[in-house]
C-alpha positions as CSV (number, residue, x, y, z in Angstrom):
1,X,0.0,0.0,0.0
2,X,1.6,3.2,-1.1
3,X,1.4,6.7,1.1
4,X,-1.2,8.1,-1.7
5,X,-4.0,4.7,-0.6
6,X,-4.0,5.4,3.4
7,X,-5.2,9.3,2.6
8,X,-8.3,9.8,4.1
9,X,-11.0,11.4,1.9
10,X,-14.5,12.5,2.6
11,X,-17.0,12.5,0.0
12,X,-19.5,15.4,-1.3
13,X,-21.9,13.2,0.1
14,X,-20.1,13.0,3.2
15,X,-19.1,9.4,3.3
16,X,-16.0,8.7,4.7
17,X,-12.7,6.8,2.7
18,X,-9.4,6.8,1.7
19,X,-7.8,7.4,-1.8
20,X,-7.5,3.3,-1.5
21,X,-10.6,3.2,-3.0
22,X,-9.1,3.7,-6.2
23,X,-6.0,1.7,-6.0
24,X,-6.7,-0.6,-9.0
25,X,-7.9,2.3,-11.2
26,X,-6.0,5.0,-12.8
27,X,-6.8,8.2,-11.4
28,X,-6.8,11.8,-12.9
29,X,-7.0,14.0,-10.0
30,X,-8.2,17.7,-10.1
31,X,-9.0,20.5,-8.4
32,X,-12.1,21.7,-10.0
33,X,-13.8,25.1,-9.1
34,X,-17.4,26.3,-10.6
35,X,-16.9,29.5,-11.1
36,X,-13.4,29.9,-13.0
37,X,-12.6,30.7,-16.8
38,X,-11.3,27.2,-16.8
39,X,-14.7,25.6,-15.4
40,X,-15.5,24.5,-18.9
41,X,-12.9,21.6,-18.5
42,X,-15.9,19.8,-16.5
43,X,-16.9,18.6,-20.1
44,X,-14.3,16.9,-21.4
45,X,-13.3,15.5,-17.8
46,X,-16.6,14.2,-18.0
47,X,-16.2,12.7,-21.5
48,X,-13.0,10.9,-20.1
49,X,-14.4,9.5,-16.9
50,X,-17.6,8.1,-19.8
51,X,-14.9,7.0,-22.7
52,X,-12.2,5.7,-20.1
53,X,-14.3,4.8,-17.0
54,X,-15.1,1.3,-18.4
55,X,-11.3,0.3,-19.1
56,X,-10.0,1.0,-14.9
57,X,-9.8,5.0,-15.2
58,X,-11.6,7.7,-13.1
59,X,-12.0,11.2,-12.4
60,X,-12.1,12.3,-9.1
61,X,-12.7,15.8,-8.2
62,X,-11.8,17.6,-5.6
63,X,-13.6,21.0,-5.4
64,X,-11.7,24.3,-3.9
65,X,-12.3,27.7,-2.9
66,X,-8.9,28.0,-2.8
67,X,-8.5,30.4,-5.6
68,X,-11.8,32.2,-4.2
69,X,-14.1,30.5,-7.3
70,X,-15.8,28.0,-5.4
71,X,-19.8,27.7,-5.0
72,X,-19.9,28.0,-0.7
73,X,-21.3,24.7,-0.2
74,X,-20.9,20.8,-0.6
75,X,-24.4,20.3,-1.6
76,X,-24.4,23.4,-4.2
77,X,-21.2,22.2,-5.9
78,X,-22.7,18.8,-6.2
79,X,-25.7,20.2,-7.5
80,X,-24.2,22.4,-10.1
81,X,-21.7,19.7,-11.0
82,X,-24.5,17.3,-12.0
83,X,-27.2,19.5,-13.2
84,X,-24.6,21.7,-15.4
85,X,-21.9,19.7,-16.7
86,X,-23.6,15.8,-16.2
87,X,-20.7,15.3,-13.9
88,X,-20.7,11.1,-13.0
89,X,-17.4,11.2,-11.2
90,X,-16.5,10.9,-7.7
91,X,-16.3,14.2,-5.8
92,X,-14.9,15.0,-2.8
93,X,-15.8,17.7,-0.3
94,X,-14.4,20.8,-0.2
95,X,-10.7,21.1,0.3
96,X,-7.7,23.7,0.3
97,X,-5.0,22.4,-2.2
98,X,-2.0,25.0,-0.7
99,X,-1.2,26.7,2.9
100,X,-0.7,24.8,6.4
101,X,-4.3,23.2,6.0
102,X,-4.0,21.7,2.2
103,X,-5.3,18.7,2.2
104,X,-3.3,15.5,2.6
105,X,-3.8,14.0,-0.8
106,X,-2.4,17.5,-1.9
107,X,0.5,17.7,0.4
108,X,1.9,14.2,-1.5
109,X,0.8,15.1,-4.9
110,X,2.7,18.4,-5.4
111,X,6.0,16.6,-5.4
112,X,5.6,15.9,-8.7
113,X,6.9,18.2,-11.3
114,X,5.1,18.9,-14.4
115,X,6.2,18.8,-17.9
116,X,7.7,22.8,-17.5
117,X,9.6,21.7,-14.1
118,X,7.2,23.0,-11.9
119,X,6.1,21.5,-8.2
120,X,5.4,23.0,-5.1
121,X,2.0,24.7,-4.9
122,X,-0.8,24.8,-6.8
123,X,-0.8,27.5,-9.5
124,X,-4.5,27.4,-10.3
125,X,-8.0,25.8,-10.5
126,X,-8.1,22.7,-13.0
127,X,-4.1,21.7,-11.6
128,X,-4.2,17.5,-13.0
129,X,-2.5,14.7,-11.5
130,X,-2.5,11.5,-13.3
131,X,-2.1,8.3,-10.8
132,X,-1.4,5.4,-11.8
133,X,-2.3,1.7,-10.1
134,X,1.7,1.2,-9.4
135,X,2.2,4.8,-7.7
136,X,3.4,6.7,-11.2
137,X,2.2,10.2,-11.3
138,X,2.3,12.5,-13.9
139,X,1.3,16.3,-13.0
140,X,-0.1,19.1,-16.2
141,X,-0.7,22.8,-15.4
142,X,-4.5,24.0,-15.2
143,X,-4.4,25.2,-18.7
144,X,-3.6,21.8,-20.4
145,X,-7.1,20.8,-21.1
146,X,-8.3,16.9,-20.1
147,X,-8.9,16.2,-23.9
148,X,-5.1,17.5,-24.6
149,X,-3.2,15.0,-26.0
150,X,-0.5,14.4,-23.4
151,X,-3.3,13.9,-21.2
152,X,-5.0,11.4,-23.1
153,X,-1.7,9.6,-24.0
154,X,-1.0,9.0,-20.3
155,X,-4.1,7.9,-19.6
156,X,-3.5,5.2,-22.6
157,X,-0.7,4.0,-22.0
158,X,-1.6,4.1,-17.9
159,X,-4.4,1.8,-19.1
160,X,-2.4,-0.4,-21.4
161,X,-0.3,-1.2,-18.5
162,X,-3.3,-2.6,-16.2
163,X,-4.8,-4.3,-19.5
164,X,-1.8,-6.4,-20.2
């Protein structure tokens, strides 16, 4: 069991787990806010989570008012997220993604350096981490869009690795 599995993780829904959950599956990670130039993103994480989702892949968001873009509740994320977008992905609560209370998950994932070098904090809403079953994770700045194709390469060849 790697550091990432024992991370505890509340739902939107409130039920209690750990990133574990999700060991098996390849995971793309992402700090989603509702009310952000980048918010359209929901779409085409959506069409991942419905193209891959099948084949061992999910989304999982993880909402923020880090960046001050965030609906104020649980319940009225959730309810934008499905009624706006057709979001089927796990969602977590609420969570701050930099500072002394970032969550947990966060505090492990933003040792990874993206393509341009960067770790350390998160720059913006939308920031992805790619996980893979083996502990493998591949970071991409808020502006490479989920459909982008070093996103969907990874997620291929993440997948490839869990079919064979």
């Amino acid at each position: 069991m790697s550091a990432l599995s024992a991370v505890p993780i509340t739902m939107i829904d409130g039920r209690e787990t750990t990133f574990g959950e999700w060991d098996k599956q390849v995971k793309l990670v992402v700090n989603v806010a509702s009310r952000c130039g980048l918010t359209p993103q929901y779409g085409a994480l959506e069409e991942l989570q419905k193209q891959y989702g099948p084949r061992g892949f999910t989304v999982i968001g993880f909402p923020s008012n880090q960046f001050l873009q965030e609906l104020g509740s649980n319940d009225s994320v959730a309810e934008y997220c499905s009624t706006t977008w057709g979001v089927t992905f796990p969602m977590t609560t609420r969570v701050r993604v930099n500072g002394k209370k970032k969550h947990p998950l966060y505090e492990l994932l933003r040792e990874t350096k993206d393509a341009g070098g960067h770790d350390g904090r998160i720059r913006w809403n939308f920031e992805k981490f790619l996980v893979e079953p083996d502990g493998t994770i591949h970071r991409f700045a808020p502006t490479v869009t989920p459909d982008s194709p070093e996103i969907v390469d990874a997620i291929e060849q993440a997948l490839a690795k869990l079919e064979n």
